[in-house]
C-alpha positions in Angstrom: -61.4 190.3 84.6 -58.6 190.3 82.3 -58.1 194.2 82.1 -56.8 195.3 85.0 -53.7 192.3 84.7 -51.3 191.9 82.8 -49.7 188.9 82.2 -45.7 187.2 81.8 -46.7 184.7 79.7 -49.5 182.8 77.4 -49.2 180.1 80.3 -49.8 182.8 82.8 -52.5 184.0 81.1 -53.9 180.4 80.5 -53.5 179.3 84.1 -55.2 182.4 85.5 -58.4 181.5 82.8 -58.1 178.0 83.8 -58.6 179.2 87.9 -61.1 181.5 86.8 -63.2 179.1 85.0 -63.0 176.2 87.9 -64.4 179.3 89.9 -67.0 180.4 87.8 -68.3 176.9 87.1 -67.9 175.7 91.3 -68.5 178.6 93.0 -70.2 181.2 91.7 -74.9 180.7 91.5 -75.7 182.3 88.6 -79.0 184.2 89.0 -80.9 182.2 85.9 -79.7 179.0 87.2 -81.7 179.5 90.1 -79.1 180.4 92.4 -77.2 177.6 91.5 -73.7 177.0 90.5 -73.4 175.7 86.6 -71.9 172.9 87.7 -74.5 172.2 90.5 -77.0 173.1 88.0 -75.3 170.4 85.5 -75.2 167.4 88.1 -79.0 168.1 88.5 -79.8 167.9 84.7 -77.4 164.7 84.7 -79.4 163.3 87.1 -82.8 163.6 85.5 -81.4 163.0 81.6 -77.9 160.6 82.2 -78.8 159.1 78.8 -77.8 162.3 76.8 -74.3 162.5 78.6 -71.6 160.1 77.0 -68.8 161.0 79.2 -69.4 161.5 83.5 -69.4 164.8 84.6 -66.1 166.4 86.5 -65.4 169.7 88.3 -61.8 170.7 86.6 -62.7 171.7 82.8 -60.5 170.0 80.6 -56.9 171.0 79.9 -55.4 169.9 76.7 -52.6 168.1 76.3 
């Protein structure tokens, strides 16, 4: 994915991982997920083990600060 661009800055280069990850993890099943997304494949795991999760689930990975 990374190859073919190249990129202005580090913050360019972050923001474009940063898209590509919220894709990966929303939008894209994954084959050994079932032909789920991870993240669909995370909110069913939640659901059937919410004691082994200390913080609630969201759909944006987190960015530091």
């Amino acid at each position: 994915m990374l190859k073919p661009n190249s990129f202005d800055s580090a913050l360019d280069l972050k923001q474009t991982l940063m898209r590509y990850i919220a894709l990966y993890n929303t939008q894209l099943p994954q084959s050994v997920l079932g032909s789920r997304t991870p993240m669909q494949a995370m909110k069913d795991w939640h659901k059937s083990n919410p004691h082994l999760f200390v913080e609630p689930l969201r759909n944006l990975p987190r960015r530091d600060t």
